[in-house]
C-alpha positions in Angstrom: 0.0 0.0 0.0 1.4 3.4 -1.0 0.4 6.3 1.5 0.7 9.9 0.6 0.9 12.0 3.9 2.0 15.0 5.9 4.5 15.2 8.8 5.1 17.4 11.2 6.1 17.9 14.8 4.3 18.6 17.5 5.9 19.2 21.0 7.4 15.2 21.7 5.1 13.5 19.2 4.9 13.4 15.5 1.4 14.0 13.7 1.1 12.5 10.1 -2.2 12.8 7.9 -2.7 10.8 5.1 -3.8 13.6 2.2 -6.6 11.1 0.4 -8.0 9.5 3.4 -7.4 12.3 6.1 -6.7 10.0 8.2 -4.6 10.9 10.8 -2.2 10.0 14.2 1.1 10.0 15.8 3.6 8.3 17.1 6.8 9.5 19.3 9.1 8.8 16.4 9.0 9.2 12.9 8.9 5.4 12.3 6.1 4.9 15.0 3.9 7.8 13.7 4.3 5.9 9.6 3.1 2.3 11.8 0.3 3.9 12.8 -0.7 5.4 9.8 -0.2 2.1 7.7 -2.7 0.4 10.5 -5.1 3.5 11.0 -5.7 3.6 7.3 -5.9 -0.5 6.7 -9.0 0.3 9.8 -10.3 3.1 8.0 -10.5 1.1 4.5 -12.1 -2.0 6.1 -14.7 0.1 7.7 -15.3 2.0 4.5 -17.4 -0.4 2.3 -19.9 -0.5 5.5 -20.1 3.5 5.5 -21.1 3.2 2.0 -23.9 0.7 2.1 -25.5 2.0 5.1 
């Protein structure tokens, strides 16, 4: 899966948002904020068909 998303900093935590999605979270490192996104976003895409038929 290729993400497209935003970094920045925070105080001690980094924020990404994914730019399609707008999905976003953090992480205290670089690295931990990118895990989250790849999880947050395969959540947010198995929740999406649901949304759509509802």
């Amino acid at each position: 899966m290729q993400l497209h998303s935003t970094v920045w900093k925070e105080g001690k935590m980094y924020i990404i948002k994914e730019v399609y999605t707008g999905v976003t979270t953090q992480g205290r490192t670089i690295e931990d904020a990118v895990e989250n996104m790849k999880e947050a976003v395969q959540v947010y895409l198995e929740e999406l068909p649901k949304v759509i038929t509802e």
